[in-house]
C-alpha positions as CSV (number, residue, x, y, z in Angstrom):
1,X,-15.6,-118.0,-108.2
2,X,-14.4,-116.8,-105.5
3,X,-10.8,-118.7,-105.4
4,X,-10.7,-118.1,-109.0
5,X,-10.6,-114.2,-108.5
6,X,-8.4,-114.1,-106.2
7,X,-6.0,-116.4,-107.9
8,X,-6.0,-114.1,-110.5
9,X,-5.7,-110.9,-108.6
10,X,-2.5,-112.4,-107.1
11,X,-1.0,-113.4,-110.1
12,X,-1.5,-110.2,-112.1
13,X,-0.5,-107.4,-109.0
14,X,-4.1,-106.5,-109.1
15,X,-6.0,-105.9,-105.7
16,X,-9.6,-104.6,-105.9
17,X,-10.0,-103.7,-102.5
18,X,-13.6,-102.4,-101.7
19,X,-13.4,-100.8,-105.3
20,X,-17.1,-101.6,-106.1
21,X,-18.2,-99.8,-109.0
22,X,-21.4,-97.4,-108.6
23,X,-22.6,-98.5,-111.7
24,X,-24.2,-101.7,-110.9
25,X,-26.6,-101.9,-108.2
26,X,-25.8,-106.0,-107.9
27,X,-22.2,-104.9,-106.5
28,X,-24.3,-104.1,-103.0
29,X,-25.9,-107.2,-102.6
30,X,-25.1,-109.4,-99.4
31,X,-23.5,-112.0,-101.7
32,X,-20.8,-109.3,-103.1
33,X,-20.0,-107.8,-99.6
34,X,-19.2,-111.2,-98.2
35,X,-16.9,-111.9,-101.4
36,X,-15.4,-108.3,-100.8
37,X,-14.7,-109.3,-97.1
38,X,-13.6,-112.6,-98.0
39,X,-10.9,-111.1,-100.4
40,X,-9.8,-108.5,-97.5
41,X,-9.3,-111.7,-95.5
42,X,-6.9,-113.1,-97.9
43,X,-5.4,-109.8,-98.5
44,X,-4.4,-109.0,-94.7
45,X,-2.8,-112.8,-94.2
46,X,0.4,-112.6,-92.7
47,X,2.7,-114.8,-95.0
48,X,5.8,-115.8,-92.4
49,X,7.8,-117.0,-95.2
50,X,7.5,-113.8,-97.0
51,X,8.7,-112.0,-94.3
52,X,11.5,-114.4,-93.9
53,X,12.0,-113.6,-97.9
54,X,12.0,-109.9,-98.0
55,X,11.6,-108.8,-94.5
56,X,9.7,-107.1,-92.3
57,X,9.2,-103.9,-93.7
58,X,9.4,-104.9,-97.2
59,X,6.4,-107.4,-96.1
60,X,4.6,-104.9,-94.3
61,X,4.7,-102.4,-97.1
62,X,3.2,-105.3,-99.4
63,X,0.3,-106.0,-97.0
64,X,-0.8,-102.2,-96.9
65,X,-0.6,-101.3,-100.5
66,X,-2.7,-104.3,-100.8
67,X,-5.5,-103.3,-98.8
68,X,-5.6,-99.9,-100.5
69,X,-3.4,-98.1,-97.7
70,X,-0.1,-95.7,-98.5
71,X,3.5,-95.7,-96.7
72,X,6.0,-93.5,-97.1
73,X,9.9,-95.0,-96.1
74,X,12.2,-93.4,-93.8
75,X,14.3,-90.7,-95.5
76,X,12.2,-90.7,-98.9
77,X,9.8,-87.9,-98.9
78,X,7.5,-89.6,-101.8
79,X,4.3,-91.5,-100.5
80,X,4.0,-94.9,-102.1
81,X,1.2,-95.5,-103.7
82,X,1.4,-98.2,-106.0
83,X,2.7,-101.9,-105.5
84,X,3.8,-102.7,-108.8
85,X,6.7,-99.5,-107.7
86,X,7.5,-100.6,-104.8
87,X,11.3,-100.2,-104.6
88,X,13.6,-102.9,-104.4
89,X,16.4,-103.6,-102.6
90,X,18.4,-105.6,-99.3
91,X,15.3,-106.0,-96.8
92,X,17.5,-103.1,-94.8
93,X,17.3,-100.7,-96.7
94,X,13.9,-99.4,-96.7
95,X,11.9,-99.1,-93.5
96,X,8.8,-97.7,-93.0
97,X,8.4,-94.5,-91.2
98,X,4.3,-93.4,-92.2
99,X,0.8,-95.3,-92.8
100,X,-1.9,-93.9,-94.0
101,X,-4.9,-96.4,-94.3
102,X,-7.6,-94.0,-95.1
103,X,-10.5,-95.6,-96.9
104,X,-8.0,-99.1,-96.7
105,X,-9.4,-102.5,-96.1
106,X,-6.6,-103.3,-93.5
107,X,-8.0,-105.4,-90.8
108,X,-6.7,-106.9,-87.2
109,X,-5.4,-109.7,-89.3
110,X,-3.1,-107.8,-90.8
111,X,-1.6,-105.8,-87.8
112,X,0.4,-108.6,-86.9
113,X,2.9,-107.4,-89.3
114,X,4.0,-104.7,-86.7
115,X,5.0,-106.6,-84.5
116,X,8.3,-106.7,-86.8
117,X,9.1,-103.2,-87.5
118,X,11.0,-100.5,-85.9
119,X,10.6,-97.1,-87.3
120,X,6.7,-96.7,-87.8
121,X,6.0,-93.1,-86.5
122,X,2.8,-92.0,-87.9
123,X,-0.2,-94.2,-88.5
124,X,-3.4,-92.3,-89.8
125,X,-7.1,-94.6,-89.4
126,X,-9.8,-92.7,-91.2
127,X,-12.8,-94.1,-92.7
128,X,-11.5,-97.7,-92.1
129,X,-14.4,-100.3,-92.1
130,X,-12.7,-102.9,-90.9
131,X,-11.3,-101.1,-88.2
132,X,-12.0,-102.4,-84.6
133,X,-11.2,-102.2,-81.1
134,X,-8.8,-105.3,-81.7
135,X,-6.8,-103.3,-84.2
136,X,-7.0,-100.4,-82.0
137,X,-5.7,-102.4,-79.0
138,X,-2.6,-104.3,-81.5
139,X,-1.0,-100.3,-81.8
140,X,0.3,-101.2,-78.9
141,X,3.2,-103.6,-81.0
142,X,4.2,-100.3,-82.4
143,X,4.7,-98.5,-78.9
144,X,8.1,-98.3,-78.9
145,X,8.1,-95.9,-82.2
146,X,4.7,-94.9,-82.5
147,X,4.6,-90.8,-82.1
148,X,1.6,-89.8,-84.3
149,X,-1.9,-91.2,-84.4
150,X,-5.1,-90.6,-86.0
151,X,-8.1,-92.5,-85.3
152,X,-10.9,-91.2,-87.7
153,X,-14.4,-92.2,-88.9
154,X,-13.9,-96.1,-88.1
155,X,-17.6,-97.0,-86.5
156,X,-16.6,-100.0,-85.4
157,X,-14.6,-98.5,-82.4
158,X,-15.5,-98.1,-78.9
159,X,-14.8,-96.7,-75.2
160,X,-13.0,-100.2,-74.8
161,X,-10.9,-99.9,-77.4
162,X,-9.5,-95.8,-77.2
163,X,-8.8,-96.5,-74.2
164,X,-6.3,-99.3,-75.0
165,X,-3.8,-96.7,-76.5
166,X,-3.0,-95.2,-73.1
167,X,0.1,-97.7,-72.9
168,X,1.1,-95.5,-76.2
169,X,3.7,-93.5,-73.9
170,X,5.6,-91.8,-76.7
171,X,2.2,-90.6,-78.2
172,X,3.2,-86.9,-79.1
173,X,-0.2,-86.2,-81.0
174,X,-3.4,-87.8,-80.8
175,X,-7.0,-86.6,-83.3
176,X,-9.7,-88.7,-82.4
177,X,-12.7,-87.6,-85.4
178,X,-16.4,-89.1,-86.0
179,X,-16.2,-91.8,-83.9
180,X,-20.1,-93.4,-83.2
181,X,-19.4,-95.6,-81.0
182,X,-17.7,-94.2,-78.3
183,X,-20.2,-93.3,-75.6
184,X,-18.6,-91.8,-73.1
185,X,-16.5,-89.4,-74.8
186,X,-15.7,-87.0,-72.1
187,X,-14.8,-89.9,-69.6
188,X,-12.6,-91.4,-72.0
189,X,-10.6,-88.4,-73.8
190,X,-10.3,-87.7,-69.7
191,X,-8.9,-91.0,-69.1
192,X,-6.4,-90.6,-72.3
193,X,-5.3,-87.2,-71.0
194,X,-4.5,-88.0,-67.6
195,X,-2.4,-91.7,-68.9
196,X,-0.8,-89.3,-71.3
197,X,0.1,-86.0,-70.4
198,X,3.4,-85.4,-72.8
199,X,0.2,-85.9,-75.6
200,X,-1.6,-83.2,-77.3
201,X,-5.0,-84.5,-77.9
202,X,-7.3,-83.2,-80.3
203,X,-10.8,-84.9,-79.6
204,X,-13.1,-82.4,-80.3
205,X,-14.9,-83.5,-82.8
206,X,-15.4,-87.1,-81.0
């Protein structure tokens, strides 16, 4: 069933990522989370020859609207949204400047795909499930752009991870919000202020 759906999803540009209906109590069973998780899998999977294809960005920008996430592109001041409108063009032309993953099913998987680009300046992780201290910890591929970063409501992230973004150097702003599983919170905003003092650092609501 499983393959089936997902076959389909594929071919028809439709990705129901974590859109479980609230009319059907059977869409929380065990059974239906794995399948969701299972389809977030397949969604995040970096496809090399893709990027070979289209390129980086253009490949990125596919993976994200995907898992529910937006982008906006350098120089276009429009969020994108959808994937069937994604715009087309010489892999060159559009790079991506934005993400916001807010309620998204990205996953650590899937952040492999930064390792390619080269303008990302904002990246906003709020209420991300999927989201762990391995994602937190793969920023890092965007540390040579990376000014902006949000880190919100994701439970699955720790001490261990926050405190991988201190090689973030060019970190200008930094909100960490409603996150459960940081312990020590005062050690490790501490720890992030003192690895990066040129950051303005809004944890209070850690």
């Amino acid at each position: 069933m499983a393959a089936v759906l997902t076959s389909a999803c594929v071919r028809n540009k439709v990705f129901p990522v974590l859109l479980l209906s609230n009319t059907s109590t059977r869409l929380h069973t065990a059974p239906t989370r794995l399948l969701w998780g299972w389809l977030n899998t397949v969604f995040n999977k970096v496809d090399d020859k893709r990027i070979e294809q289209v390129g980086p960005d253009r490949a990125a920008a596919e993976w994200l609207l995907r898992c529910g996430a937006h982008l906006r592109f350098k120089d276009r001041p429009s969020w994108q949204r959808d994937y069937n409108t994604l715009p087309t063009g010489p892999p060159q032309k559009f790079k991506i400047e934005e993400i916001d993953a807010t309620d998204s099913g990205v996953m650590h998987i899937g952040f492999e795909h930064f390792k390619h680009l080269k303008h990302v300046k904002s990246v906003t992780l709020n209420r991300c499930m999927y989201i762990t201290d391995e994602c937190i910890g793969k920023l890092n591929l965007l540390a040579g752009t990376l000014q902006h970063l949000e880190v919100s409501s994701c439970g699955n992230v720790t001490d261990k991870g926050l405190m991988q973004l201190k090689d973030l150097s060019l970190l200008e702003t930094l909100r960490l919000f409603d996150l459960p599983a940081v312990k020590d919170k005062t050690g490790t905003v501490h720890l992030l202020e003192h690895a990066l003092p040129n950051c303005k650092i809004d944890a209070e609501g850690i």
